[in-house]
PDB file of N, CA, C and O in Angstrom, chain B, residues numbered from 101:
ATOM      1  N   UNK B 101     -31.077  15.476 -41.493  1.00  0.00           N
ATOM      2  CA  UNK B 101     -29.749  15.582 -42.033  1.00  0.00           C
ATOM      3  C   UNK B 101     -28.799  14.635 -41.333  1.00  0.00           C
ATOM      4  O   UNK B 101     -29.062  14.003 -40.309  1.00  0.00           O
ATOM      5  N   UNK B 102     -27.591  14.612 -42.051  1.00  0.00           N
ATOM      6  CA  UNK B 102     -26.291  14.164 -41.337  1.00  0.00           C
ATOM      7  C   UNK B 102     -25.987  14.604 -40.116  1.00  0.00           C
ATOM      8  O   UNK B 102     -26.425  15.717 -39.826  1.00  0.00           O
ATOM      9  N   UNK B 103     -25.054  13.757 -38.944  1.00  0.00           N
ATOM     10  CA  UNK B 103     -24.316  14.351 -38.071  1.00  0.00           C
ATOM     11  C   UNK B 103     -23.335  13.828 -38.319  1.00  0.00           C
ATOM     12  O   UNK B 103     -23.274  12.828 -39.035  1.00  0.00           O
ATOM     13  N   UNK B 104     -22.297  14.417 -37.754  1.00  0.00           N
ATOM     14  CA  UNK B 104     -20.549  14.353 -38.949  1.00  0.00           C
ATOM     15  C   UNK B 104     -19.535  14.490 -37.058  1.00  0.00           C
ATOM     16  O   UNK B 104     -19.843  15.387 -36.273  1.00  0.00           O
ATOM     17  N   UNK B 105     -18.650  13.657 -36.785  1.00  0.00           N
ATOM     18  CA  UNK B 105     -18.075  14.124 -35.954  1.00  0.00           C
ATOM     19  C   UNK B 105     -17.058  14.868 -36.445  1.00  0.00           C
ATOM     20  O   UNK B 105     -17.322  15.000 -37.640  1.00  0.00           O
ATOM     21  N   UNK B 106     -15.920  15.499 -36.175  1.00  0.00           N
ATOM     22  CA  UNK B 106     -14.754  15.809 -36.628  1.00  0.00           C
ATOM     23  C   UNK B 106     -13.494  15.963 -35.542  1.00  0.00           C
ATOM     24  O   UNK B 106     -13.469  16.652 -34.522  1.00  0.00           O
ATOM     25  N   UNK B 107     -12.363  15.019 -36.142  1.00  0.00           N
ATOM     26  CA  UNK B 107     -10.872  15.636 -34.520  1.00  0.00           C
ATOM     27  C   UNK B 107     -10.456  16.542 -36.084  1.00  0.00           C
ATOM     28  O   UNK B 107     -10.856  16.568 -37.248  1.00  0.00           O
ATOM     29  N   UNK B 108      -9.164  17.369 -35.038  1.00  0.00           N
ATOM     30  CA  UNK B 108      -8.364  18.112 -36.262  1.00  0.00           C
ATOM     31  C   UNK B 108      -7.329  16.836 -35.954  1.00  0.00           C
ATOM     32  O   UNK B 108      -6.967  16.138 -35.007  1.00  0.00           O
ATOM     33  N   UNK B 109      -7.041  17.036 -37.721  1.00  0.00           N
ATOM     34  CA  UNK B 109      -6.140  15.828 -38.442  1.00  0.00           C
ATOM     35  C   UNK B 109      -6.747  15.113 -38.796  1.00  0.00           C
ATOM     36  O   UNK B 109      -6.040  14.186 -39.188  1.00  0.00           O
ATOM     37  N   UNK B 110      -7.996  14.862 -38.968  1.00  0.00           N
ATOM     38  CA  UNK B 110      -8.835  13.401 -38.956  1.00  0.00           C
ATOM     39  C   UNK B 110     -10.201  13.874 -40.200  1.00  0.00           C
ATOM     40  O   UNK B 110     -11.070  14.746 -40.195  1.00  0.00           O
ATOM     41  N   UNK B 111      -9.849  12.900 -41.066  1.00  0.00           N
ATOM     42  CA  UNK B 111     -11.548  12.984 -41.918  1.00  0.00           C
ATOM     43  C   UNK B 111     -13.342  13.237 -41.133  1.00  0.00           C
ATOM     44  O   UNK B 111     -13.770  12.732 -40.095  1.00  0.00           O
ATOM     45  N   UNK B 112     -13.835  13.896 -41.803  1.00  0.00           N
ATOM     46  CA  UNK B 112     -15.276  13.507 -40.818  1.00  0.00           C
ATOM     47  C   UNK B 112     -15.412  11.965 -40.694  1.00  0.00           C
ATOM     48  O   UNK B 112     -15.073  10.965 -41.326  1.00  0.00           O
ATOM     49  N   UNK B 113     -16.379  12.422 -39.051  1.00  0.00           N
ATOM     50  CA  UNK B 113     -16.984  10.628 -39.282  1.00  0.00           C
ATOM     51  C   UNK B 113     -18.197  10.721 -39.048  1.00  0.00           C
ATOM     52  O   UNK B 113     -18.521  11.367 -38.051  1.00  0.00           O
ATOM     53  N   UNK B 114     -19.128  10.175 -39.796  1.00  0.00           N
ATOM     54  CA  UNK B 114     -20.760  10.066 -39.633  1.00  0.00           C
ATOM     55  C   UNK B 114     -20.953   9.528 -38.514  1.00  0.00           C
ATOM     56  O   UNK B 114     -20.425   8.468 -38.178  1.00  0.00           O
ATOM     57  N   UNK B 115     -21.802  10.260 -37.746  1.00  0.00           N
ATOM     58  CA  UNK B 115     -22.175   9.606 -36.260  1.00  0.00           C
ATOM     59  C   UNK B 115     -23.793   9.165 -36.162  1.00  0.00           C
ATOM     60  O   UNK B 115     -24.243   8.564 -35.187  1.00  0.00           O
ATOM     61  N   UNK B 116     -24.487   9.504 -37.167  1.00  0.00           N
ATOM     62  CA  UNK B 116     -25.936   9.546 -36.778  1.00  0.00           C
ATOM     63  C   UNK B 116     -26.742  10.430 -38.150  1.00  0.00           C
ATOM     64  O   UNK B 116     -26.290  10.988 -39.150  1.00  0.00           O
ATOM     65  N   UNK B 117     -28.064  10.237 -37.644  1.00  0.00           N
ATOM     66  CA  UNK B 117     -29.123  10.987 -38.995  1.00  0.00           C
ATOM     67  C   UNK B 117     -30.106  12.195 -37.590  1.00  0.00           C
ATOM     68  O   UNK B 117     -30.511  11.810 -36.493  1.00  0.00           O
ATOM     69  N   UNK B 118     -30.158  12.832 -37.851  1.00  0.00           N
ATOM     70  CA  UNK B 118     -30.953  13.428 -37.179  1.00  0.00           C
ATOM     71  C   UNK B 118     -31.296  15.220 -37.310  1.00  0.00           C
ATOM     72  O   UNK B 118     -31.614  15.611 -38.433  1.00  0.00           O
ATOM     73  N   UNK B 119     -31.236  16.106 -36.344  1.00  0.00           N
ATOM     74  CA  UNK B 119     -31.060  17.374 -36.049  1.00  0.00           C
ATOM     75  C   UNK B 119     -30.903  18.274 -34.744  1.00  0.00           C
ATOM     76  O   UNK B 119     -31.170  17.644 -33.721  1.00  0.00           O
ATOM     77  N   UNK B 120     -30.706  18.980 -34.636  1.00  0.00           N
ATOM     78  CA  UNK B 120     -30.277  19.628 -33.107  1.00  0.00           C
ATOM     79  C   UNK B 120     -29.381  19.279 -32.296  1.00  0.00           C
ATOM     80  O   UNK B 120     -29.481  19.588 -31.108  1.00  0.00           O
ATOM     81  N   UNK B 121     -28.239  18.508 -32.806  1.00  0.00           N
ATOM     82  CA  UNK B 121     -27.257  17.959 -32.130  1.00  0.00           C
ATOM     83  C   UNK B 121     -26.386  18.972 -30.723  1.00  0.00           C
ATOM     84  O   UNK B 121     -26.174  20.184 -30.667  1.00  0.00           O
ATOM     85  N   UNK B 122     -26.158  18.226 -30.053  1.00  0.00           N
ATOM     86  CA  UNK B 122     -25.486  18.972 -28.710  1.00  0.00           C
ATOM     87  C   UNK B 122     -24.248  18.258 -28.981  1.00  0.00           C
ATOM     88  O   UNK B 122     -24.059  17.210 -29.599  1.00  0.00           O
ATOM     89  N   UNK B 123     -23.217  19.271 -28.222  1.00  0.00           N
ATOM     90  CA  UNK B 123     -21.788  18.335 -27.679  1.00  0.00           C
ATOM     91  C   UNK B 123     -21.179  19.051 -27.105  1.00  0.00           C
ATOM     92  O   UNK B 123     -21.194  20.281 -27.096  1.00  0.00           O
ATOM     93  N   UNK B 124     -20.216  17.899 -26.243  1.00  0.00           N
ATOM     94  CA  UNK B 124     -19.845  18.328 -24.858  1.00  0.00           C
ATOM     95  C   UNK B 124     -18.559  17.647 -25.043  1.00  0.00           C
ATOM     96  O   UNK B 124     -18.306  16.519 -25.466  1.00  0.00           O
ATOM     97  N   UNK B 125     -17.378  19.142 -24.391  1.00  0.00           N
ATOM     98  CA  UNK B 125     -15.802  18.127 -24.672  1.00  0.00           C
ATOM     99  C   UNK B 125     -15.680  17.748 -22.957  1.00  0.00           C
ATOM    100  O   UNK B 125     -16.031  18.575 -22.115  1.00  0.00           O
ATOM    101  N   UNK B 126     -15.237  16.639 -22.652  1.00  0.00           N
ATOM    102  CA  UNK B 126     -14.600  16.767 -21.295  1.00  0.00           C
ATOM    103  C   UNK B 126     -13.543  15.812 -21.418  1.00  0.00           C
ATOM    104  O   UNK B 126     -13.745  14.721 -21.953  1.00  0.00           O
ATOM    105  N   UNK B 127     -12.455  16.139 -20.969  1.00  0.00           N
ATOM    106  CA  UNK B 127     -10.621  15.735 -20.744  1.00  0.00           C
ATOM    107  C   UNK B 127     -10.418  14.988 -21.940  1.00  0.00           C
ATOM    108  O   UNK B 127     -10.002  13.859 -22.199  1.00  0.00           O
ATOM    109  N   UNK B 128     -10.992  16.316 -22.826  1.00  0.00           N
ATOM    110  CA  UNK B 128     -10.570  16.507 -24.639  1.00  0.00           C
ATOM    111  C   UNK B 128     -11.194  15.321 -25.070  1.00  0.00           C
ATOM    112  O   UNK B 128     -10.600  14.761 -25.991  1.00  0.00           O
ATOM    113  N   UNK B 129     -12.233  14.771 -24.662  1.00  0.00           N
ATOM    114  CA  UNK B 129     -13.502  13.700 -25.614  1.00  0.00           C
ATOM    115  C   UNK B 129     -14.712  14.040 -25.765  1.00  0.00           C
ATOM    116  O   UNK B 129     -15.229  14.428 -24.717  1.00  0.00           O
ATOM    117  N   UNK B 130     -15.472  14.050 -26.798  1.00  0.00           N
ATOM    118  CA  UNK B 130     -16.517  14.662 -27.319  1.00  0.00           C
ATOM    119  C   UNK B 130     -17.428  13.670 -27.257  1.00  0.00           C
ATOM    120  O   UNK B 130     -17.342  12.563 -27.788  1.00  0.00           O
ATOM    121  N   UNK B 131     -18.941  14.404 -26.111  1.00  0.00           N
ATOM    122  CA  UNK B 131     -20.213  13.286 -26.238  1.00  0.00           C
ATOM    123  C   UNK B 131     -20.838  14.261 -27.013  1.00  0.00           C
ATOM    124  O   UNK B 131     -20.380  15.373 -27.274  1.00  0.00           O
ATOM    125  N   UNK B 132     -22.357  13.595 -27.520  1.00  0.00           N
ATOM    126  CA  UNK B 132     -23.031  14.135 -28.006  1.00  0.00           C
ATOM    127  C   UNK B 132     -24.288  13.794 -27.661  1.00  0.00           C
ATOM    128  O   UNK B 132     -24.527  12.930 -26.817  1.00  0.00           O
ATOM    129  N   UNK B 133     -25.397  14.613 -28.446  1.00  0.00           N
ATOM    130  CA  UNK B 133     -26.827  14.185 -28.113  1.00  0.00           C
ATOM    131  C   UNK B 133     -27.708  15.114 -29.673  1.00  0.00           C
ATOM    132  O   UNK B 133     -27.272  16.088 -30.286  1.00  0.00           O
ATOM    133  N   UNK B 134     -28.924  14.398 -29.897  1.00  0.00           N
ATOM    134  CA  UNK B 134     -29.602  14.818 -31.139  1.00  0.00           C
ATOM    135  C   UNK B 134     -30.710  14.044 -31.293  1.00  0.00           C
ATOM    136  O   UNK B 134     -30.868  12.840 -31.092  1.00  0.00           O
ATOM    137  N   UNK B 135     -31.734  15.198 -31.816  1.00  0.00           N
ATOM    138  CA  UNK B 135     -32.862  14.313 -31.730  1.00  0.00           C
ATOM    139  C   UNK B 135     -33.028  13.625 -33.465  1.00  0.00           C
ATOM    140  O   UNK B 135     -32.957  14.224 -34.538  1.00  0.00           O
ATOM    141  N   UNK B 136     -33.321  11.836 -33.113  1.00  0.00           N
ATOM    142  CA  UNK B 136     -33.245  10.939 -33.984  1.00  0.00           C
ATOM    143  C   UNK B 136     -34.912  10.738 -34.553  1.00  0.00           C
ATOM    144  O   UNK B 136     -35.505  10.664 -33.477  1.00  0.00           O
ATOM    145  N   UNK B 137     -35.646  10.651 -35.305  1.00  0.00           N
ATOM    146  CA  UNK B 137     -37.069  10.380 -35.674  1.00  0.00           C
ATOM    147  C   UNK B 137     -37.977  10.997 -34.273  1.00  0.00           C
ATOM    148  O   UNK B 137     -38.221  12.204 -34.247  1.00  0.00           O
ATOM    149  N   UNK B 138     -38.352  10.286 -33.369  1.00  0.00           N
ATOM    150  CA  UNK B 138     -38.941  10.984 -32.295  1.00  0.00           C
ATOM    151  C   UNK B 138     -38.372  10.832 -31.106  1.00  0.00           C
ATOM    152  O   UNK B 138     -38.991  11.169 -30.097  1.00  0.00           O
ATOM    153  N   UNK B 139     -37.015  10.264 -31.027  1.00  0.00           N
ATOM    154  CA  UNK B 139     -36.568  10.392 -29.656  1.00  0.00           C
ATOM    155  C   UNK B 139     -34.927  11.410 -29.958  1.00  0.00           C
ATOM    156  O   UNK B 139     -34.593  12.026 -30.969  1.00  0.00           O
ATOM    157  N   UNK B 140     -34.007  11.194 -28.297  1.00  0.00           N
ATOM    158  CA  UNK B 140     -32.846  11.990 -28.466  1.00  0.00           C
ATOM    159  C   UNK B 140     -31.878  10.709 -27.998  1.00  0.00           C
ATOM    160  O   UNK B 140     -32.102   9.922 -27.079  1.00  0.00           O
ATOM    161  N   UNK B 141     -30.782  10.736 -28.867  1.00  0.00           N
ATOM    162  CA  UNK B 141     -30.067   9.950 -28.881  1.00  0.00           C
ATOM    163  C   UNK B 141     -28.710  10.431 -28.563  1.00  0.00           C
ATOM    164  O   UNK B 141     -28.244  11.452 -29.068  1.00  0.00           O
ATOM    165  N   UNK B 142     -27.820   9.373 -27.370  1.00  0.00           N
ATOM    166  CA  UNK B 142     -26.527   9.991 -26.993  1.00  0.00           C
ATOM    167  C   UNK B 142     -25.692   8.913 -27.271  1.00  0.00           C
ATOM    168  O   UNK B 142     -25.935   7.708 -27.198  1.00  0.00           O
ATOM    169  N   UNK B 143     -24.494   9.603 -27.657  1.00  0.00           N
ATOM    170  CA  UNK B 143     -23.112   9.067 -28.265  1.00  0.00           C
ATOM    171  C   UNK B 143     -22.069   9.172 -26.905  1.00  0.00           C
ATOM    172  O   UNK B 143     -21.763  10.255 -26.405  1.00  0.00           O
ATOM    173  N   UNK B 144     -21.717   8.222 -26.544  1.00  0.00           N
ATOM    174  CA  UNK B 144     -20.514   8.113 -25.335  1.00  0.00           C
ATOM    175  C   UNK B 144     -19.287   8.923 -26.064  1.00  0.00           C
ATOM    176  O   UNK B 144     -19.380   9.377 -27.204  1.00  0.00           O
ATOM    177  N   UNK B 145     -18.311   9.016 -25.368  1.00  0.00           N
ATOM    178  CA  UNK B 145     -16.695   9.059 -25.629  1.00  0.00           C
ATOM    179  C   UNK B 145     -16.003   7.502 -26.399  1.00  0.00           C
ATOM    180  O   UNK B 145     -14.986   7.302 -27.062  1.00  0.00           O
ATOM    181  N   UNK B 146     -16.994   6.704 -25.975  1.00  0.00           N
ATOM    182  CA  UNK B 146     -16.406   5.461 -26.756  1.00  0.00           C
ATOM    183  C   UNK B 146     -16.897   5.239 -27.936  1.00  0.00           C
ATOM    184  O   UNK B 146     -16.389   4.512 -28.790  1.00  0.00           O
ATOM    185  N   UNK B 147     -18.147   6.005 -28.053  1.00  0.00           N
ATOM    186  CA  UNK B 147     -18.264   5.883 -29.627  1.00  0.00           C
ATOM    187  C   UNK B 147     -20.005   4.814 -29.320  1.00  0.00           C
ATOM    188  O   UNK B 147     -20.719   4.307 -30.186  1.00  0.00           O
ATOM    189  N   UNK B 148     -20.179   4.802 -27.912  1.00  0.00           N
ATOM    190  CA  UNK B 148     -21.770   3.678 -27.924  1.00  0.00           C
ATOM    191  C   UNK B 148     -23.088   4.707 -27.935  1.00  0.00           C
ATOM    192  O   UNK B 148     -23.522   5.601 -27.210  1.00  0.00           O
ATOM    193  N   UNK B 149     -23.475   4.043 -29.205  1.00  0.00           N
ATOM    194  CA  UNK B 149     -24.755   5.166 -28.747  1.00  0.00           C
ATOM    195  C   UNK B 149     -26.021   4.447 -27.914  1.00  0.00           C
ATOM    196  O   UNK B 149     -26.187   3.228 -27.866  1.00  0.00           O
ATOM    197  N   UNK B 150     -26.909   5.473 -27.247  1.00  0.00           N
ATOM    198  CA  UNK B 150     -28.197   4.796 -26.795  1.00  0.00           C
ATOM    199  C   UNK B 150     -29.528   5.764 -27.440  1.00  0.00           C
ATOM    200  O   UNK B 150     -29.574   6.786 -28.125  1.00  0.00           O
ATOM    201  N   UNK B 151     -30.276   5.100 -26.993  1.00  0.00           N
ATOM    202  CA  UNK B 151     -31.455   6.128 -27.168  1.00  0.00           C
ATOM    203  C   UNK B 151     -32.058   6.601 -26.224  1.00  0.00           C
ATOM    204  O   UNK B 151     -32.961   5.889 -25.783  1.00  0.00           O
ATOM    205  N   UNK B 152     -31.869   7.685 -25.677  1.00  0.00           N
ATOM    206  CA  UNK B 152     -32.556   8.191 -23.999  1.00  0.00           C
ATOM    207  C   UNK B 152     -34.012   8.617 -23.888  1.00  0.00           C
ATOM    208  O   UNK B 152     -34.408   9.280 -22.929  1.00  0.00           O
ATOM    209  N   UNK B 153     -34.708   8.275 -24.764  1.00  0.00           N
ATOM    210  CA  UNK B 153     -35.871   8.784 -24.676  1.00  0.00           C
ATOM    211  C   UNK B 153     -36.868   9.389 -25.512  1.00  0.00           C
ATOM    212  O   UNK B 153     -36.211  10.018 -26.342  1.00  0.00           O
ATOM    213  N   UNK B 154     -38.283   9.577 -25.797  1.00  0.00           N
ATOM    214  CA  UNK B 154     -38.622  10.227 -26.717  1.00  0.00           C
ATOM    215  C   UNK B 154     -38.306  11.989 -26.390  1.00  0.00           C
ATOM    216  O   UNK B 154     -38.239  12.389 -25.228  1.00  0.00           O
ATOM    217  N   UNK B 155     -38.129  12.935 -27.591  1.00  0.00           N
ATOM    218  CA  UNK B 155     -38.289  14.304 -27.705  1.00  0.00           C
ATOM    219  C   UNK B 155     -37.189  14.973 -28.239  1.00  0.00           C
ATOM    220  O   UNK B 155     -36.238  14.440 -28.811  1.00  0.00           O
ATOM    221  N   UNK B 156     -37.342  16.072 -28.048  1.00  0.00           N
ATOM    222  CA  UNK B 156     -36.001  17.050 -28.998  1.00  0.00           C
ATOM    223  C   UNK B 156     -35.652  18.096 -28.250  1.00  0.00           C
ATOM    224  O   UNK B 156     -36.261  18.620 -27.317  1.00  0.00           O
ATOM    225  N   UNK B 157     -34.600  18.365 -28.743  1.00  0.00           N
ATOM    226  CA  UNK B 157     -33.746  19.449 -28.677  1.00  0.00           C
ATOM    227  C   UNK B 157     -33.226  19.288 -27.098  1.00  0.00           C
ATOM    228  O   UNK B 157     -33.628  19.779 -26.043  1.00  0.00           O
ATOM    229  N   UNK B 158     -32.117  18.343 -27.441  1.00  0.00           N
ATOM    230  CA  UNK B 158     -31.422  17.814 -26.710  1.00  0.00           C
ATOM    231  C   UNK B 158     -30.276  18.776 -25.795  1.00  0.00           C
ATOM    232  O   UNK B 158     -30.107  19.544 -26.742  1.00  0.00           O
ATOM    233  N   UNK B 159     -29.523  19.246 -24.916  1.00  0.00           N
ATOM    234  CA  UNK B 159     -28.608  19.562 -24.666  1.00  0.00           C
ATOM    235  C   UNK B 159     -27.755  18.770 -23.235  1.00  0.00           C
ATOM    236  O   UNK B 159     -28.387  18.279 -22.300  1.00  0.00           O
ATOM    237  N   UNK B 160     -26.301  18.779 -23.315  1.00  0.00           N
ATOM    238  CA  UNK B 160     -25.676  18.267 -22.403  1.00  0.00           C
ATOM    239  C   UNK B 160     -24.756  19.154 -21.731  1.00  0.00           C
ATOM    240  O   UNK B 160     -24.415  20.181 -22.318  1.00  0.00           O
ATOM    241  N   UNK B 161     -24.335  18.912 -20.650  1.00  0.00           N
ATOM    242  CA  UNK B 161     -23.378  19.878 -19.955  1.00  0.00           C
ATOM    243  C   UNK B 161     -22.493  18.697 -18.851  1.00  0.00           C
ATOM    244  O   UNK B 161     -23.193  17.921 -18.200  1.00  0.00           O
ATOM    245  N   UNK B 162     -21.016  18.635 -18.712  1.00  0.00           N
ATOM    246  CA  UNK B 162     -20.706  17.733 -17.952  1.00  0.00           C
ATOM    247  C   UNK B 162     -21.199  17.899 -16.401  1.00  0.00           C
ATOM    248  O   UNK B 162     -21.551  19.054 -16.158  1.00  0.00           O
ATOM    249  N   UNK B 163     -21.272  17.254 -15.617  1.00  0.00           N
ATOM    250  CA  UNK B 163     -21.645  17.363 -13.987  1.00  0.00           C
ATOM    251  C   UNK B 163     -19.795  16.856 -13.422  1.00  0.00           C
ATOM    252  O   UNK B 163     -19.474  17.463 -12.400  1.00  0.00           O
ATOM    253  N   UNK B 164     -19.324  16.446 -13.652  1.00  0.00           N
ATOM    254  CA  UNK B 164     -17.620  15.859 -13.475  1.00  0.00           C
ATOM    255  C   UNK B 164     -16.961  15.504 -14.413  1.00  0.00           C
ATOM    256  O   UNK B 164     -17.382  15.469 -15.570  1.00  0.00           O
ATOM    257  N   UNK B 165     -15.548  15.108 -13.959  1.00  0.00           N
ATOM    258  CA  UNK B 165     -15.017  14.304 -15.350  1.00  0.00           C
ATOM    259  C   UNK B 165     -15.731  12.650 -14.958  1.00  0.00           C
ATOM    260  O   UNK B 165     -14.734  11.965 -14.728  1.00  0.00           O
ATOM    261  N   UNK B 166     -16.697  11.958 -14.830  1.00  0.00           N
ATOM    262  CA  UNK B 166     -17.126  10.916 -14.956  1.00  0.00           C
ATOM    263  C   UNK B 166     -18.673  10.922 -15.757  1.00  0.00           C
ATOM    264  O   UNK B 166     -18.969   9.999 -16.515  1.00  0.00           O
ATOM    265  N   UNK B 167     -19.439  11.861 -15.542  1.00  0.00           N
ATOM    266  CA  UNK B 167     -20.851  12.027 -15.412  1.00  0.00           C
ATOM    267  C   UNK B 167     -21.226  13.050 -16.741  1.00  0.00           C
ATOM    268  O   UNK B 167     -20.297  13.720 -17.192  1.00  0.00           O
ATOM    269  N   UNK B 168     -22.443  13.162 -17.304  1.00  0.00           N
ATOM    270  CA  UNK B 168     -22.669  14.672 -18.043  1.00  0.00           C
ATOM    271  C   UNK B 168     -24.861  14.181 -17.704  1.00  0.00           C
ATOM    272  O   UNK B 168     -25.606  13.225 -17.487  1.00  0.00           O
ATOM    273  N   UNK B 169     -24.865  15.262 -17.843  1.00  0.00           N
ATOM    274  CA  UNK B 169     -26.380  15.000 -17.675  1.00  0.00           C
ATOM    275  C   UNK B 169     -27.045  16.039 -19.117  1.00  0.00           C
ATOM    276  O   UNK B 169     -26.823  17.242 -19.247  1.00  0.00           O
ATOM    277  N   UNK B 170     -27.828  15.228 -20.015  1.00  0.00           N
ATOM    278  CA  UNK B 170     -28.341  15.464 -21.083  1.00  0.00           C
ATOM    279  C   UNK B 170     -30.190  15.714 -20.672  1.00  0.00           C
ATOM    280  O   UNK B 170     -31.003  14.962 -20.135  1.00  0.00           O
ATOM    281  N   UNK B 171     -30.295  16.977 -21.163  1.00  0.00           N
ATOM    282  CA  UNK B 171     -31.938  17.422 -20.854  1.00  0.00           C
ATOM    283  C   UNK B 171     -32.488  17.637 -22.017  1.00  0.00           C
ATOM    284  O   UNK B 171     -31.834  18.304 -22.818  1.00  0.00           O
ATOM    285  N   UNK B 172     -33.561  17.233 -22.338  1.00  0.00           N
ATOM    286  CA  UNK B 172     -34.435  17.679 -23.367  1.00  0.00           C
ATOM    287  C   UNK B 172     -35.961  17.667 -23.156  1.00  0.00           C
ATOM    288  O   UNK B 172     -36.374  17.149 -22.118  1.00  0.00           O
ATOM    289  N   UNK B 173     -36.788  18.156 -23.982  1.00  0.00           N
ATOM    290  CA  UNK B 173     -38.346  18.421 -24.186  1.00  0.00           C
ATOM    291  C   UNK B 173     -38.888  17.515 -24.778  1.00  0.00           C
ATOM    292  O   UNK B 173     -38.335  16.949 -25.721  1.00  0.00           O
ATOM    293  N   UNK B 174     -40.124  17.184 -24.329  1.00  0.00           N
ATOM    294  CA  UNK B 174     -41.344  16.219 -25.243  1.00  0.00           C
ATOM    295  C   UNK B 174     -42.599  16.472 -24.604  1.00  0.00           C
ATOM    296  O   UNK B 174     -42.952  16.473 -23.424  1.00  0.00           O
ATOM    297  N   UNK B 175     -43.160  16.677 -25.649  1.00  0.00           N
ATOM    298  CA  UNK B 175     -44.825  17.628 -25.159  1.00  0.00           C
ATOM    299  C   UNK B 175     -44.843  18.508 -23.869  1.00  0.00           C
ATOM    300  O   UNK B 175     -45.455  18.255 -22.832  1.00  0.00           O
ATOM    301  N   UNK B 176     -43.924  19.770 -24.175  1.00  0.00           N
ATOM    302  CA  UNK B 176     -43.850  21.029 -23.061  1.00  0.00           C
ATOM    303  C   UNK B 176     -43.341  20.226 -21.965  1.00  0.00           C
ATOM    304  O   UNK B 176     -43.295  20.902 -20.937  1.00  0.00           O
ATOM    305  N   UNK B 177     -42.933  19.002 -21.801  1.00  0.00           N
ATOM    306  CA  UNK B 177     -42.064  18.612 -20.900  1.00  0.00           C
ATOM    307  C   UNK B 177     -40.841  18.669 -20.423  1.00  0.00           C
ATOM    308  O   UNK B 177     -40.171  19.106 -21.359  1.00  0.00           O
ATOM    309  N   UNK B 178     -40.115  18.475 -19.471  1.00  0.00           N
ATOM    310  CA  UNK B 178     -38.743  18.545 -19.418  1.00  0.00           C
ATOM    311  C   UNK B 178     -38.375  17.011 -19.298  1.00  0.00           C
ATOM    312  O   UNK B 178     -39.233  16.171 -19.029  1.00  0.00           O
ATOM    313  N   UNK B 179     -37.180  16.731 -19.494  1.00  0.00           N
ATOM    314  CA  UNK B 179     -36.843  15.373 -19.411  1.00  0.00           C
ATOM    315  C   UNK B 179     -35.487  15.408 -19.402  1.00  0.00           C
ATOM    316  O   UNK B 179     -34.923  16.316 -20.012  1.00  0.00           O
ATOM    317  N   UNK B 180     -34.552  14.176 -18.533  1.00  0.00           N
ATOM    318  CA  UNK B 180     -33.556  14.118 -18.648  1.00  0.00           C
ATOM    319  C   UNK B 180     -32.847  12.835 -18.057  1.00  0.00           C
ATOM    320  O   UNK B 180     -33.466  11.944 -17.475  1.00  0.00           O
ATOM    321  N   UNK B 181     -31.314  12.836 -18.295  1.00  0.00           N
ATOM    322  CA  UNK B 181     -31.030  11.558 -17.494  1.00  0.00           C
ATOM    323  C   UNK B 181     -29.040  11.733 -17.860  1.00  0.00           C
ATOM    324  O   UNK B 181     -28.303  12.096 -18.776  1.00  0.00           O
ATOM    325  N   UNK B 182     -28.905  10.981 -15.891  1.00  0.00           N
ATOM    326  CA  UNK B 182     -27.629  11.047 -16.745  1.00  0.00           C
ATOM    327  C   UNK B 182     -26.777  10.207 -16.920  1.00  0.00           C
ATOM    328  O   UNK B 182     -26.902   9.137 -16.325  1.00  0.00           O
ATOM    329  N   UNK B 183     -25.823  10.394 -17.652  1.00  0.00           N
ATOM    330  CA  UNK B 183     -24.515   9.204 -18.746  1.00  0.00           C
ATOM    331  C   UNK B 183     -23.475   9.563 -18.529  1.00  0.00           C
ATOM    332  O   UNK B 183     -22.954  10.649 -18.277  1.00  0.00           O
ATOM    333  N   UNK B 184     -23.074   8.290 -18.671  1.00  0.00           N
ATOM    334  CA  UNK B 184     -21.577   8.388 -18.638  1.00  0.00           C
ATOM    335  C   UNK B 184     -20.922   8.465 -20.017  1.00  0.00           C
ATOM    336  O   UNK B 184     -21.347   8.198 -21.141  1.00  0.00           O
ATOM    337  N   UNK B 185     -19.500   9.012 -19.470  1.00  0.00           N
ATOM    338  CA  UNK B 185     -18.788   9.518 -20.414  1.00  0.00           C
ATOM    339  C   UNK B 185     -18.223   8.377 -21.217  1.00  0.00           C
ATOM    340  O   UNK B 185     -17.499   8.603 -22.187  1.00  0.00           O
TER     341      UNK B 185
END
């Protein structure tokens, strides 16, 4: 499916194709993370995405206002890494 960002006041904005999307507000900017074909893919505050890796079901949690660290699974694994905001 779609991933759709949304501010209030503001139309959706398509961010990506995928499922299981995560997001994380910190000093009111929204990252994200979702798994894309076979990997999980993260969206900055600026809007850059990367691809962090193969697997799914992504989640993020901030570590500061600079840092957030995004974890996910691939073959009963754990995996993770972390990004900036």
């Amino acid at each position: 499916g779609k991933i759709y960002s949304s501010t209030p006041g503001l139309p959706e904005k398509e961010i990506g194709e995928g499922k299981g999307c995560s997001i994380e507000t910190i000093n009111e900017k929204n990252v994200y993370a979702w798994a894309e074909n076979d990997g999980v893919v993260f969206i900055n505050s600026k809007g850059e995405k990367k691809l962090l890796g193969k697997g799914t079901l992504p989640v993020i949690k901030a570590l500061n206002n600079e840092v957030a660290i995004c974890i996910w699974q691939n073959e009963k694994e754990i995996h993770s890494a972390i990004v900036p905001l």
